[in-house]
C-alpha positions in Angstrom: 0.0 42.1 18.0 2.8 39.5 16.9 2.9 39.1 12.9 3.0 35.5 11.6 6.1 35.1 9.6 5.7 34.3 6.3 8.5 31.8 4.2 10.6 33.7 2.1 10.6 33.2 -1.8 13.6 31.4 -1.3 12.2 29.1 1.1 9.4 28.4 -1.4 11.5 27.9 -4.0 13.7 24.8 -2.4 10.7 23.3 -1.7 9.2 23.1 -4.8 11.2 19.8 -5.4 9.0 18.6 -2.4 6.1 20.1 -3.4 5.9 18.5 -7.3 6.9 15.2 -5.6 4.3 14.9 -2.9 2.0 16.4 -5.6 2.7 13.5 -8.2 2.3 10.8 -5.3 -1.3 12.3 -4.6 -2.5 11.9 -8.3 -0.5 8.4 -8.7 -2.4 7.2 -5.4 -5.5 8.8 -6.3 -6.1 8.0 -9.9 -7.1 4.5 -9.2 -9.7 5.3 -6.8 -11.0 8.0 -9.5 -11.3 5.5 -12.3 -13.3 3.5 -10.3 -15.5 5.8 -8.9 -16.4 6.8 -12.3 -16.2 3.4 -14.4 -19.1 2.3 -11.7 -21.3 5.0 -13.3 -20.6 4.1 -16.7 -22.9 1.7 -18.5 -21.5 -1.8 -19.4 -21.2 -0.6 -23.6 -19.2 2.3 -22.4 -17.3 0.6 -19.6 -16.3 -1.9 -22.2 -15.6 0.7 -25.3 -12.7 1.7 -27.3 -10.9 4.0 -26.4 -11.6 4.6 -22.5 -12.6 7.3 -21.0 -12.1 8.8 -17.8 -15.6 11.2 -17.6 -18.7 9.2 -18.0 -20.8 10.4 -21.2 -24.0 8.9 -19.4 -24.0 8.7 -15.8 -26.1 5.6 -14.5 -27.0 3.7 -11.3 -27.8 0.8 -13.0 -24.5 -1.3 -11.8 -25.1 -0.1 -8.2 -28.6 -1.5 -8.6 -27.4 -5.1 -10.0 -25.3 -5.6 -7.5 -27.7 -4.2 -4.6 -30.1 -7.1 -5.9 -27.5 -9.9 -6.7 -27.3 -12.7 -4.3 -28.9 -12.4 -1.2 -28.9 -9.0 -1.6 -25.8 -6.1 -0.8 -27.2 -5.2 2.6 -27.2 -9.2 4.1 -23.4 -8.8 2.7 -22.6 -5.6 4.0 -24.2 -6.8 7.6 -22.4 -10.0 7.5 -18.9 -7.3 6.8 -19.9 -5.1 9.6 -20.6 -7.9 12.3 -17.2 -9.4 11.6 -15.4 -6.4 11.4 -17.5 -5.4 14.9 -16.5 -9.0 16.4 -12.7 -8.5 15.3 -12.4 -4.9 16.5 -13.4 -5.4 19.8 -12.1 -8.6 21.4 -8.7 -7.5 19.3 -8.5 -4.2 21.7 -10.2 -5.8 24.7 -7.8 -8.5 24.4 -4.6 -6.7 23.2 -5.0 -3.5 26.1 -4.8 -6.4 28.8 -1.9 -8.0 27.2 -0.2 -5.1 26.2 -1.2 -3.6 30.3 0.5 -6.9 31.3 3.4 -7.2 29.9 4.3 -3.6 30.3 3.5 -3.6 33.8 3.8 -6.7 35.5 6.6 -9.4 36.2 6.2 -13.0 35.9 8.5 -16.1 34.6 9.3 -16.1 31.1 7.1 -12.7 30.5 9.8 -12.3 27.4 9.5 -15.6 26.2 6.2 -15.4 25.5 6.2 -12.1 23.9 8.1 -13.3 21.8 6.3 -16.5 21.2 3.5 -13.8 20.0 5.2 -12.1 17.9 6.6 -14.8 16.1 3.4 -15.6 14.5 3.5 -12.8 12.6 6.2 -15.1 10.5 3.7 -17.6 10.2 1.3 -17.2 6.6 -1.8 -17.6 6.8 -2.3 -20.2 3.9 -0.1 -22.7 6.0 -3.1 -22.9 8.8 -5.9 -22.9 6.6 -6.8 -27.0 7.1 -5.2 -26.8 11.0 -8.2 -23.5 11.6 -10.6 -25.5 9.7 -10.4 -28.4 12.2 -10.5 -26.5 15.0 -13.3 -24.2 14.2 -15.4 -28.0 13.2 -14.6 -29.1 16.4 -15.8 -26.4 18.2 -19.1 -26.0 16.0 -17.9 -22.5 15.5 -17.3 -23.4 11.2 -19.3 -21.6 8.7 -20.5 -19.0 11.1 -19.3 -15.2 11.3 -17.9 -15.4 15.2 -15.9 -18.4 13.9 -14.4 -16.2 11.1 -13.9 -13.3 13.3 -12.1 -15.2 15.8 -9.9 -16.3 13.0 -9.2 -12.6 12.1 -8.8 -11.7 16.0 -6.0 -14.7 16.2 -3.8 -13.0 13.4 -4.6 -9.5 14.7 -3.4 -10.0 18.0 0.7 -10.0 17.7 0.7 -6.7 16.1 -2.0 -4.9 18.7 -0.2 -6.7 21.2 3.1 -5.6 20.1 1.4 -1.9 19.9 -0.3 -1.6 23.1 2.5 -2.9 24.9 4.6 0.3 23.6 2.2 2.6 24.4 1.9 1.4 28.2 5.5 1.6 28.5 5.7 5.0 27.0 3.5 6.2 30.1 5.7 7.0 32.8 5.7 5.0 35.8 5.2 7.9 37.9 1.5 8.1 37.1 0.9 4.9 38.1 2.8 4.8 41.3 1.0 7.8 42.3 -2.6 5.9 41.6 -1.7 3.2 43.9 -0.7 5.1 46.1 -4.1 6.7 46.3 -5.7 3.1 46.2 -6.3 2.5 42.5 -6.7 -1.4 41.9 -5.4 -2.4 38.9 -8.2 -2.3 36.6 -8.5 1.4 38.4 -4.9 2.2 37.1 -5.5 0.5 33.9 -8.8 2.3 33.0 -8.3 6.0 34.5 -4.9 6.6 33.7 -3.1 4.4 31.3 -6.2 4.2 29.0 -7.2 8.2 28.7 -3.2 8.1 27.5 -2.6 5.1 25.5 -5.8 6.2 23.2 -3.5 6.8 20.4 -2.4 2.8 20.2 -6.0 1.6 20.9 -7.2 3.6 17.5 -4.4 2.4 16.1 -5.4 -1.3 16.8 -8.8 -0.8 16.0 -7.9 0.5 12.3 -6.2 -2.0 11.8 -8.2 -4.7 13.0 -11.6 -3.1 11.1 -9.1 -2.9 7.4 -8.2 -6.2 8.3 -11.1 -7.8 8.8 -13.4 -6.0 6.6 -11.0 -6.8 3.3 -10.2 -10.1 4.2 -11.3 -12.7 1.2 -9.4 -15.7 1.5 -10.7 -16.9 5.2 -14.4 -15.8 4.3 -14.5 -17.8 0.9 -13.0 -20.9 2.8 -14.9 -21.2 5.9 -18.4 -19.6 4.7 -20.2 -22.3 3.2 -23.7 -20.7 3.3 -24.4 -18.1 0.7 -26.5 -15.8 2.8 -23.4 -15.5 5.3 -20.8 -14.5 2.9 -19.2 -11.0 3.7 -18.4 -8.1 0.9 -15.1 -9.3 -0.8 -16.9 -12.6 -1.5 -19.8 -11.1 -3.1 -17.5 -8.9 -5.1 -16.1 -12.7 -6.5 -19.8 -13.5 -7.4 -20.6 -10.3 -9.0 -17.7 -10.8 -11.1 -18.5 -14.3 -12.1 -22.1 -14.6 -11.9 -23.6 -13.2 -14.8 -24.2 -14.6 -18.5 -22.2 -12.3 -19.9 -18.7 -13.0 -18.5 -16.9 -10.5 -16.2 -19.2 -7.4 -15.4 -16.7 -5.3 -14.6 -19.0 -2.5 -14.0 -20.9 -4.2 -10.8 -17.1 -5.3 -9.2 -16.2 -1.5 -9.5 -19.5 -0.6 -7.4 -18.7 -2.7 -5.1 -15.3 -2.0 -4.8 -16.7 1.8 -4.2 -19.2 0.8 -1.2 -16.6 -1.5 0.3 -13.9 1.6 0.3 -16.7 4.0 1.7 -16.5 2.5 5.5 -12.8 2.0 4.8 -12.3 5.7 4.2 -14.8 7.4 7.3 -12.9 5.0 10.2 -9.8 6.4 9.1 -10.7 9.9 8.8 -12.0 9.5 12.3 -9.1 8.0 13.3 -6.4 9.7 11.5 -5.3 12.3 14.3 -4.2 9.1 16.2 -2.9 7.0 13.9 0.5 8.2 14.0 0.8 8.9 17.4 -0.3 5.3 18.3 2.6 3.9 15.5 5.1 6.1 17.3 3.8 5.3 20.7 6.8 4.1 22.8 9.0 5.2 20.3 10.8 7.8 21.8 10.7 8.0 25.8 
């Protein structure tokens, strides 16, 4: 049987550099997320205490429990989160696959122009088209509801997935798809049996960015959401922090800043092993 080769001491040792550095990155990255985690289960004397501590004395539920019952309750919230992100995520792939298919596939006048007319709203900031989107979403009766908001989220989504999803259709060689007409594939044939399977790695890539995107997003939701019982997560989290008679309880923001990171942190786990290959995609041919 073949013995796996080992790294020599020597290699070890010139790695070490590498080593201490990613290892210092980890705890700089991580330490945030670990003083929140733990400050939620702290009780407000503690959380508020001199000098801080890192380890709870008294582990409690009690600002997990305020913040369950404020408002309209966490789960309405968290519903209202889920639907938009839901919404976002799927006319942003469904949308961006077809134009990214397109415009890797086809020819038609000006096909670059308006590529490029697309991805030059990614130099446009949002704050600029706050009273424009506004008008538009009165107009079309769509203002202070979620598919309004999400369609908001879907329009500044869609350069980027467009921009990815046309990579990763021309990273597929053209072979393939020649050979799939040839054996009588329509288009949407070609599209869904051989450049989908393929281009996976830029649709999960779209679709974790869309769901971050649109499950964050605060400024949009706190403009456009007039009715308290629609308000997603981040906007609750403004409430928790301002609503009580005691002035900021910091406690009840850092447990919901830990339920808001738990559906933040199982899509990309689930997504991770094609994350990078859909950011590469179309890289390198």
């Amino acid at each position: 049987m073949a013995r796996i080769a080992k790294p020599s001491t020597t290699a070890l040792r010139t790695n070490i550099p590498f080593y201490m550095t990613g290892a210092g990155l980890i705890c700089i990255f991580a330490f945030p997320v670990i003083w929140v985690l733990a400050a939620s289960f702290k009780t407000e004397a503690e959380g508020r205490g001199s000098p801080l501590s890192l380890i709870p004395s008294v582990f409690t539920l009690s600002k997990y429990t305020e913040l369950w019952n404020s408002g309209a309750g966490a789960p309405t919230y968290i519903l209202n989160s889920v639907i938009v992100s839901a919404i976002t995520v799927c006319v942003t792939v469904i949308v961006s696959t077809l134009a990214g298919y397109a415009f890797a596939r086809f020819r038609f006048p000006l096909k670059n122009t308006i590529f490029f007319i697309i991805l030059m709203k990614l130099m446009v900031p949002f704050p600029s088209l706050l009273t424009p989107l506004f008008m538009v979403l009165q107009t079309i009766g769509l203002n202070n509801s979620l598919v309004g908001i999400a369609l908001i989220y879907v329009t500044f989504q869609l350069p980027f997935s467009v921009f990815v999803m046309r990579n990763a259709m021309e990273a597929i060689p053209k072979e393939m798809v020649e050979a799939a007409e040839m054996d009588g594939a329509g288009v949407l044939s070609v599209l869904r049996y051989v450049l989908l399977p393929i281009a996976l790695p830029g649709v999960a890539t779209v679709a974790l960015f869309a769901f971050l995107a649109s499950w964050n997003e605060f400024l949009a939701a706190l403009i456009f959401l007039s009715d308290g019982e629609k308000f997603t997560l981040p906007v609750m989290l403004l409430n928790a922090q301002t609503n009580f008679d005691a002035g900021v309880n910091w406690g009840a923001v850092e447990a919901g800043v830990v339920i808001s990171m738990i559906p933040c942190l199982i899509v990309f786990l689930v997504l991770q092993k094609y994350y990078v290959g859909g950011l590469m995609s179309g890289a390198v041919k």
